[in-house]
VOPAGU-2260 file (C-alpha; in pm, 1 decimal, decimal comma):
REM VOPAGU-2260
SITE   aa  ch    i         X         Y         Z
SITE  UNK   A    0   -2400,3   -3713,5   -1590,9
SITE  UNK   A    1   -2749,7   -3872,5   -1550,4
SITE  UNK   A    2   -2719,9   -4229,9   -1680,9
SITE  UNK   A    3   -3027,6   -4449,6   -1696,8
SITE  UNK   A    4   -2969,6   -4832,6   -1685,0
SITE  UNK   A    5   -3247,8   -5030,5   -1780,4
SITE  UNK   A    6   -3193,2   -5435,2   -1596,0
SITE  UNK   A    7   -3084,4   -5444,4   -1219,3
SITE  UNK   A    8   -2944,2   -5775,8   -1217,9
SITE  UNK   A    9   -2561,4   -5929,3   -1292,3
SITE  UNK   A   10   -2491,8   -5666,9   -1547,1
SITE  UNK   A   11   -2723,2   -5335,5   -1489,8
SITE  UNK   A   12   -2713,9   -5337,5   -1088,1
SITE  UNK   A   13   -2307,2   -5393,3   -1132,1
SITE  UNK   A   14   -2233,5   -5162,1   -1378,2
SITE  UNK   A   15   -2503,5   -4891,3   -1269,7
SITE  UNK   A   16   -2298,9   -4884,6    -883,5
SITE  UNK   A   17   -1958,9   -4844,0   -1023,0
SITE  UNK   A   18   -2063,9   -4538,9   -1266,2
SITE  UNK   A   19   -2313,5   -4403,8    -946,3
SITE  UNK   A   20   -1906,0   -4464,1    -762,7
SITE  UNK   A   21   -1756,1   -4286,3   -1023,8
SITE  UNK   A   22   -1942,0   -3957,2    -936,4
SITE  UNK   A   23   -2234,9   -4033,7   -1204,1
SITE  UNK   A   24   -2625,3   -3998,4   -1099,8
SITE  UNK   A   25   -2770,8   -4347,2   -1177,1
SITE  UNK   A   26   -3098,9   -4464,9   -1159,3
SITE  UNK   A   27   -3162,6   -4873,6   -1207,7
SITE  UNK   A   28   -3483,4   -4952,3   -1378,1
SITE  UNK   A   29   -3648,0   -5319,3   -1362,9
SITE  UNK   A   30   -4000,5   -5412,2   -1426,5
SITE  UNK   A   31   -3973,0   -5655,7   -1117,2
SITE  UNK   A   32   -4145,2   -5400,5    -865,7
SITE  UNK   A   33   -4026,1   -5672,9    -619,3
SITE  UNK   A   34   -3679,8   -5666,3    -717,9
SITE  UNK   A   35   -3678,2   -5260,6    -720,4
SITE  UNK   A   36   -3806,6   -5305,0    -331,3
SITE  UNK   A   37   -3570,6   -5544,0    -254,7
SITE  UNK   A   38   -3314,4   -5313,9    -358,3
SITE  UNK   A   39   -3450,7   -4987,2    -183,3
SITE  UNK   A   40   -3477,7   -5197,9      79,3
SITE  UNK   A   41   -3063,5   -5260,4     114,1
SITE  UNK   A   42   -3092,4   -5676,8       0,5
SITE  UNK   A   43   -2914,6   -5769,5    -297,5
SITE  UNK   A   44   -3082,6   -5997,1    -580,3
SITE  UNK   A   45   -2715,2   -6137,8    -654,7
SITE  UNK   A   46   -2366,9   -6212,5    -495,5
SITE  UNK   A   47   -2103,2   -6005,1    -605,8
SITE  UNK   A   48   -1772,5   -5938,0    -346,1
SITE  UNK   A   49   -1804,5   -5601,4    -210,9
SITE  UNK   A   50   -2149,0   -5498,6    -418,9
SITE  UNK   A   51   -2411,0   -5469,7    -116,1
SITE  UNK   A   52   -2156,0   -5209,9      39,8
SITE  UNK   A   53   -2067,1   -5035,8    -319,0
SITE  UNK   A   54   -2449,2   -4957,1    -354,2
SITE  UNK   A   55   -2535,8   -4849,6       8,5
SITE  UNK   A   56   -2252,5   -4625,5      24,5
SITE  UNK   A   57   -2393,5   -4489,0    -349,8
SITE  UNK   A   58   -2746,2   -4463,3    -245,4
SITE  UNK   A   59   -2674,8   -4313,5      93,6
SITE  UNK   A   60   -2485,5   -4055,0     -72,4
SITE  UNK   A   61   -2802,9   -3993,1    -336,4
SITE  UNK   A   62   -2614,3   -4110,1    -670,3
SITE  UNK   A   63   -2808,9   -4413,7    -711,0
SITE  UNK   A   64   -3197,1   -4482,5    -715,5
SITE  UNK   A   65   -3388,9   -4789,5    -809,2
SITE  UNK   A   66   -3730,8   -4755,3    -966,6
SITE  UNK   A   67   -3985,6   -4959,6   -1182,0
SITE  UNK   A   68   -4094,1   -4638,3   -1362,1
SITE  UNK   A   69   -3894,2   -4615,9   -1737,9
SITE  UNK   A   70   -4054,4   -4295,3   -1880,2
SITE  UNK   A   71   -3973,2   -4082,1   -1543,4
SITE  UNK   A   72   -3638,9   -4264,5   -1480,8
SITE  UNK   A   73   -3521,2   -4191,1   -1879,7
SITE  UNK   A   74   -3606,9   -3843,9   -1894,7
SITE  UNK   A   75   -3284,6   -3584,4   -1952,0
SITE  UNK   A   76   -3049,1   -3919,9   -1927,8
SITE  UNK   A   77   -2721,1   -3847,4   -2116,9
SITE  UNK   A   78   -2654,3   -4196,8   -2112,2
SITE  UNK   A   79   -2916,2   -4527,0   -2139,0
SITE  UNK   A   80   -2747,6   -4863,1   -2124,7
SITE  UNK   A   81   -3003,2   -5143,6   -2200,7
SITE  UNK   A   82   -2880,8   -5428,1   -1929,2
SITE  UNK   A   83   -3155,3   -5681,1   -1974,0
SITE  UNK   A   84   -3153,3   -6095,5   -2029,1
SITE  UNK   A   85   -2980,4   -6211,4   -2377,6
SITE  UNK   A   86   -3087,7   -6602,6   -2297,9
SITE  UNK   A   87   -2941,2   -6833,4   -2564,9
SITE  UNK   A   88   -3235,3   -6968,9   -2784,9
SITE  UNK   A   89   -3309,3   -7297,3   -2809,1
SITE  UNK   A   90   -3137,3   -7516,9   -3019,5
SITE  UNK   A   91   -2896,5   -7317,2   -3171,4
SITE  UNK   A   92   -2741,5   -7092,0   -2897,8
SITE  UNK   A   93   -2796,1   -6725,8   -3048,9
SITE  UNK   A   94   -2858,8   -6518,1   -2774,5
SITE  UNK   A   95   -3259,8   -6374,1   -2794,0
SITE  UNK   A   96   -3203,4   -6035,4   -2814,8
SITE  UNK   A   97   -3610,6   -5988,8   -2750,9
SITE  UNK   A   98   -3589,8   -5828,9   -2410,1
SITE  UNK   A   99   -3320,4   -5578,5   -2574,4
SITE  UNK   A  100   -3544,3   -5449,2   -2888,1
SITE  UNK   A  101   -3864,0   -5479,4   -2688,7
SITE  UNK   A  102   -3623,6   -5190,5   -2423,5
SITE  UNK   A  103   -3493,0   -4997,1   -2674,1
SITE  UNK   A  104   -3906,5   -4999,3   -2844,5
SITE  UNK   A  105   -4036,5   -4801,5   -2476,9
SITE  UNK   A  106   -3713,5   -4600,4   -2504,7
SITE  UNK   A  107   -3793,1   -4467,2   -2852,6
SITE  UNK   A  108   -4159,4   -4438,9   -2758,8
């Protein structure tokens, strides 16, 4: 299955190289073009045990790419998790879930 996950960091980049390590085509969208090079480029943007390994085996073997490009990267995905920043709001803790409608608003589109 193509799966599109839109956020490359704790949750997107994690998630996106176990399914691409399950067998799944994954491509890991971010509007940080500096982040996305990072990435292509083999250095991680977090620590997790055993991650840097997990996506250069998955990328060597072609079932994970990283791009900054959401239109191209969404196209005939079966499956588009929406992986971006829930900060708490000020004052009262609610997670801003403006990052997640403002996603799922280009996805529609």
């Amino acid at each position: 299955m193509k799966i599109a996950m839109v956020g490359s960091g704790y949750v997107g980049l994690v998630s996106g190289a176990c399914f691409a390590d399950f067998g799944h085509d994954v491509v890991c969208i971010d509007k940080d073009p500096a982040k996305i090079d990072s990435l292509n480029a083999g250095v991680m943007p977090i620590y997790e045990p055993g991650l840097a390994e997990l996506v250069a085996s998955n990328v060597k073997a072609g079932r994970l790419t990283f791009t900054t490009e959401l239109p191209e990267a969404i196209r005939d995905a079966g499956a588009i998790f929406i992986a971006v920043g829930t900060p708490s709001r000020r004052g009262d803790g609610h997670a801003d879930l403006s990052y997640v409608y403002a996603v799922a608003e280009e996805v529609g589109a």
